[in-house]
C-alpha positions, 0 to 999 in steps of 0.5 A: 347967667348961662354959661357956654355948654362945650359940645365934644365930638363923638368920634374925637373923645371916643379916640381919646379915650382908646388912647387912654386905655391903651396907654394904660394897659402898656404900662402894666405889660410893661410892669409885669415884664419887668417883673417877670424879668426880675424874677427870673434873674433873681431865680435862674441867672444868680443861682446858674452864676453861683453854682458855676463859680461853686463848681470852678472853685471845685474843680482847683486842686486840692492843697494836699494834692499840690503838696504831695507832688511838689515832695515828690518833685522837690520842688515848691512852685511860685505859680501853683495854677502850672502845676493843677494844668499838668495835672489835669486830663483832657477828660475835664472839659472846663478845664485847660488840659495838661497837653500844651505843656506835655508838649513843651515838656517832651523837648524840654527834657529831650534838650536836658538830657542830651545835654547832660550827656554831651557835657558827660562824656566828650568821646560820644559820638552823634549817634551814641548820644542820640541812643542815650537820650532815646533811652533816658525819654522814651515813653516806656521809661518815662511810664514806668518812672510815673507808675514807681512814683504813683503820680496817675492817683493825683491826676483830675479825669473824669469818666474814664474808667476804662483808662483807670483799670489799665493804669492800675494794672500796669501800676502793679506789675512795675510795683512787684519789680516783673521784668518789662519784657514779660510786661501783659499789659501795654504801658498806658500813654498818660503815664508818660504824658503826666511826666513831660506835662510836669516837666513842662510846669516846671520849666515854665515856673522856672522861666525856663530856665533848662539847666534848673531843669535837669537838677530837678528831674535827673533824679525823677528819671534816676539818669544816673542808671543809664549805662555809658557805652565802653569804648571797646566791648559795649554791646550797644555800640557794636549793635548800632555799628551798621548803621553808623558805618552806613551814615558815615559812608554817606556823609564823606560820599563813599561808597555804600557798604558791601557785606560777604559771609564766610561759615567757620563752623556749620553744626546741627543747629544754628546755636552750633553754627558759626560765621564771619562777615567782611566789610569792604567800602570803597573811599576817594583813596582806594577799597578798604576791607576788614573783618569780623569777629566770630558770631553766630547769627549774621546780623551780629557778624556784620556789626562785628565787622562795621564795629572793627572798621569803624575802630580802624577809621578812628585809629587811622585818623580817617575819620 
């Protein structure tokens, strides 16, 4: 019996087989991609996720460190990540900075220390407030309290040698007790900085709650030191006494105030030199004039003179 002989087109199986070959050859690239890709997953992209999670662990503060600030505070934070962001400079890039809570931080302790001395002291006025409470928060203060307490050598920075040198140097001067006027070196911005960001930590560990504040930093800023002003002879009252006269004019639509000098004694030099200054200002009731005390420089005679009026407004219930 003879069987059928199936004849195959030359150009249809030469085709087929290409087909074959090329479907053949797909699979292997397609093989060797994925175990490429594999490969490099396994190498490269593990290894850069461990080492960034490695080096995340790092960058966290130490337990020693977090310990050491919270004596210095005498406070234990419930949240100890507020405390690593305030003490983390802006030189750590991978890391939050301690700035927004700098920010919070200078008003928080602005509100707090105005409030204590208005509560304080009722006989304070605007303006005697508003200097005691730029004396209590002034950067200068708040550097000089950072440097006495050592808080900079907790702080995380990276490469800033230069900002290290200055600080040490400041460091040093506030730790022999030198007089801030004879100060050579400029008290260093992150002093201050590091106080407020530490005030902001703790009032947001806090719930911000302002009047736990206070009982935490009135004795990180020793408040207790800043002199109240006398009623009578304090020197600062009678040296801002121009300008409170001045404000107050303009508050009840009075005229400004008008200064004349008179010499009482002229000498050699200026140390010999006496003088008074008179201060007229003219109210919805008439002129009012007073004079001052004998002085020796005539800045210091005419708030004599804006003291004494302001002293007589007060007794005479006009203000």
């Amino acid at each position: 019996m003879k069987h059928p002989v199936i004849q195959l087109d030359d150009g249809k199986a030469a085709s087929n087989l290409e087909l074959v070959v090329a479907t053949v050859v797909l699979a292997l690239l397609l093989q060797i991609f994925w175990r490429c890709y594999r490969s490099f997953y396994l190498d490269h992209v593990k290894k850069y996720i461990s080492s960034s999670s490695s080096s995340a662990a790092a960058s966290s503060l130490e337990p020693s460190r977090i310990a050491a600030v919270e004596d210095i505070l005498n406070y234990t934070f419930k949240d100890k990540r507020l405390l690593e962001e305030a003490l983390t400079h802006s030189s750590c890039r991978e890391s939050m900075s301690y700035e927004r809570l700098e920010f919070l931080g200078d008003a928080a302790l602005h509100l707090t220390i105005a409030t204590h001395f208005f509560r304080l002291d009722p006989k304070l006025n605007p303006d005697q407030l508003t200097r005691l409470r730029e004396k209590s928060a002034r950067n200068e203060r708040l550097a000089h309290v950072a440097a006495r307490l050592g808080l900079y050598q907790y702080v995380r920075t990276r490469d800033t040698a230069p900002l290290n040198r200055n600080v040490k140097k400041y460091e040093e001067l506030v730790k022999r007790g030198t007089d801030h006027r004879n100060f050579t070196v400029r008290s260093p911005d992150i002093l201050a900085d590091i106080v407020e960001a530490l005030a902001g930590a703790v009032y947001v560990d806090l719930n911000f709650d302002s009047a736990k504040l206070w009982t935490i930093f009135k004795d990180v800023l020793m408040v207790d030191e800043i002199k109240l002003p006398k009623e009578h002879d304090s020197r600062e009252i009678i040296n801002g006494a121009q300008h409170e006269l001045y404000g107050l004019c303009g508050k009840r639509k009075w005229g400004n105030p008008v200064y004349t000098h008179r010499l009482v004694k002229v000498g050699r030099s200026q140390h010999e030199t006496t003088m008074t200054s008179s201060v007229e200002i003219k109210t919805h009731d008439g002129v009012l004039r007073q004079e001052g005390d004998e002085k020796y420089i005539p800045k210091d005679a005419r708030n004599s003179a804006a003291y004494l009026m302001l002293r007589s407004l007060q007794q005479s219930s006009i203000m």
